[in-house]
N, C-alpha and C positions, 0 to 999 in steps of 0.2 A: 855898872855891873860888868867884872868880865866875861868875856865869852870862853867857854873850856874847849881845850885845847882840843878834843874830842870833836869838836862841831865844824861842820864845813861854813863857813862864814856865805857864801853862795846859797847854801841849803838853806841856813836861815832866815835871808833876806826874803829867799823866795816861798816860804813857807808863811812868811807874814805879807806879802803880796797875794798868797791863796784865800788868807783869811780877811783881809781886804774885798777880795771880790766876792767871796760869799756873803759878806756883809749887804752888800751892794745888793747881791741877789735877792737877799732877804728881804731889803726894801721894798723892791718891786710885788714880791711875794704875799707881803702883809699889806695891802694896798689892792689886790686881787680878792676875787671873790668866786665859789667852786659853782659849777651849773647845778649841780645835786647836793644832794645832804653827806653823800660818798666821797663826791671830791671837795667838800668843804674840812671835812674830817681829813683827808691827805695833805690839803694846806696848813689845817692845826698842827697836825704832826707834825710836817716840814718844819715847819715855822720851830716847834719844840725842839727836835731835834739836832734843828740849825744852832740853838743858840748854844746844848748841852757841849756840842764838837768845836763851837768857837774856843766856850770854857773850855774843854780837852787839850786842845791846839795850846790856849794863850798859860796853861798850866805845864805844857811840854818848855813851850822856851823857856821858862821861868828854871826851871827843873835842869835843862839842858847848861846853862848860864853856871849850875851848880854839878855839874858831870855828876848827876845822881840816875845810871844807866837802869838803874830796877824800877826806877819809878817813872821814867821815860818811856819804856815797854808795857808797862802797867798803863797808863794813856792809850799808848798805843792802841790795847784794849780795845779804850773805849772808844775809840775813832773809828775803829772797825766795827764797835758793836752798833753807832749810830748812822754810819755811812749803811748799815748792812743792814738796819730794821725800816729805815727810810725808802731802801730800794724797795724790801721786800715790801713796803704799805704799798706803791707805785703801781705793785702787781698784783697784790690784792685788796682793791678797795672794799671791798665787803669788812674785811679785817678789819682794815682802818677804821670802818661804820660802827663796829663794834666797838673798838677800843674808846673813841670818842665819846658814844653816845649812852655806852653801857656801862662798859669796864671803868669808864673813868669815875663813875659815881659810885660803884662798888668798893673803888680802892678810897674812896673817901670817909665811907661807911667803915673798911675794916684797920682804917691808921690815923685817924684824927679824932681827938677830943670833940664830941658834939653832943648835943641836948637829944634826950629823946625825941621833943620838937620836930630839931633839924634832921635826926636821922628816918623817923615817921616820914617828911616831907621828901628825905632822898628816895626810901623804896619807894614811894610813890611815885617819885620819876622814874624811875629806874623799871618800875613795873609800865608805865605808859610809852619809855624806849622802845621795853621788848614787844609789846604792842603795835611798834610802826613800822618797828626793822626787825617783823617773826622771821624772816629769811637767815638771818645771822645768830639768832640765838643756837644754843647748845644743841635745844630739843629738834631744829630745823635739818641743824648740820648732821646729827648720829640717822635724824630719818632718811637722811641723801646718800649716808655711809661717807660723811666724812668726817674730818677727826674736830671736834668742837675746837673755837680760838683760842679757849682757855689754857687748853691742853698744849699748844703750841709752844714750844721752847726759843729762845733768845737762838739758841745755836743753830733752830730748824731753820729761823727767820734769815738767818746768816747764810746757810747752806743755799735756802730758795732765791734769795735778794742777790748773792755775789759768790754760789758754786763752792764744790770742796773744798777747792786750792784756801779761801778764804776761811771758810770753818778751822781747817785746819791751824791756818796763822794762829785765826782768835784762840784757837786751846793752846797752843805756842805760851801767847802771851799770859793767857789762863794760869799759867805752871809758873811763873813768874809773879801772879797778884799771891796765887796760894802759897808761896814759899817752897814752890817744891824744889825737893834737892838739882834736877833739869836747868831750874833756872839758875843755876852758878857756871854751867857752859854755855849758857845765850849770853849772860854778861861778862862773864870773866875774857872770854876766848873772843879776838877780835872787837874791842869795845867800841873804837870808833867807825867801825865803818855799822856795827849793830846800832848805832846811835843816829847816825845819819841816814840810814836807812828805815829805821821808826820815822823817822819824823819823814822821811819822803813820801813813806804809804801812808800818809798822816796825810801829805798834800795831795798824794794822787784820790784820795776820798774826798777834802774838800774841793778840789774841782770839778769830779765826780757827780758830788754832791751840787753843785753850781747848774751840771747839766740838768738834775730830775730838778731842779728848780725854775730851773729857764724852760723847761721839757711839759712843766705841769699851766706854764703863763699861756694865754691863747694865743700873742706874740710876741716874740722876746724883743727886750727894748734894743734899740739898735748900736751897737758898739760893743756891747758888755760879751753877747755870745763869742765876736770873736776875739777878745781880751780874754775868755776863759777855754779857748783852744789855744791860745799860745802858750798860757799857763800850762796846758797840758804836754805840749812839744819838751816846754822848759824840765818840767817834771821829767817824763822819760828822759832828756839829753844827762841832768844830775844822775842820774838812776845810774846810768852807763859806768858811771865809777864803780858803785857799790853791789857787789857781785850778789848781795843777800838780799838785796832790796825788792821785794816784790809788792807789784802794786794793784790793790785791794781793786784799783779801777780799772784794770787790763789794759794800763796804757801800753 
């Protein structure tokens, strides 16, 4: 397959040497087990969200291979939005308890074909969750005066997990999945260096992402941490070309 003339042949290589090591991290990750039921639910999600930015990534190169710059931004996206909800569980485990323990059975309940049966037996879990972890339900959170998890948006998660600089980007990208008229000067005007720099903030997330992995193990295995600090040096020394390029991980 060739490579479009648009891609830095370096950026490449090293973008699949990120997804490389997250892989790696992953292992170690899914092989771990959380002291509480709180960080067992942050390792769920890692683990999930590891695997949706692999697919995000190993869909960029494919995309990239075809100079198709709107849909390479559109990843982008999602690399932000997974590098940026994974941060934000990190910092709020409680969240995470919920989403695991609660929300996951609710979203079962209201988008899968089930038997009265099986959906009977879900609220009943679902009511014996809210029973273990009253601290996180809806009615716990508005009594403490905070905003229930429900009510929490993909953008807040982003804002809390990785600061405005980064919300901003994701609406960036946003204006680009919705066709907004915006996204005909993100692609049109400078294409390749907007190409190369998607997929660099693409890599500075999963190394990123590598550290709250390595960051959530009780000791990280030995070699791997510092294989994803070099990765990070690599990342920013690329970066240095591409004047647009900013990265979701504050390298």
């Amino acid at each position: 397959m060739p490579v479009s003339r648009n891609v830095d042949v370096g950026v490449m290589r090293h973008i699949k040497g990120c997804n490389d090591l997250m892989a790696e991290s992953a292992r170690w990750l899914r092989n771990a087990r959380g002291d509480d039921a709180a960080g067992e639910a942050q390792r769920a999600l890692l683990l999930n969200l590891t695997t949706c930015l692999s697919e995000a990534v190993f869909g960029m190169l494919v995309l990239l291979n075809h100079d198709a710059a709107a849909a390479v931004l559109i990843l982008e996206r999602a690399t932000i939005e997974y590098y940026g909800r994974a941060s934000y569980y990190m910092k709020e485990p409680d969240h995470a308890l919920w989403a695991v323990e609660i929300d996951r059975l609710q979203v079962l309940i209201d988008n899968e074909m089930t038997t009265e049966q099986r959906r009977t037996a879900l609220i009943r879990a679902i009511t014996q969750a809210r029973r273990r972890h009253a601290h996180v339900t809806p009615e716990a959170r508005l009594a403490a005066g905070q905003v229930p998890f429900h009510k929490v948006r993909i953008l807040d998660m982003i804002r809390i997990g990785l600061g405005d600089e980064a919300a901003r980007r994701y609406g960036s990208a946003s204006l680009v999945l919705h066709g907004d008229l915006y996204s005909s000067r993100i692609v049109g005007s400078r294409r390749a260096e907007a190409m190369n720099a998607a997929v660099l903030e693409a890599a500075s997330g999963i190394v990123a992402f590598c550290n709250l992995m390595l960051s959530w193990l009780p000791r990280p295995p030995k070699g791997l941490l510092e294989r994803v600090l070099a990765a990070e040096d690599e990342t920013a020394r690329l970066a240095k070309r591409y004047g647009r390029a900013y990265l979701i991980a504050g390298i």
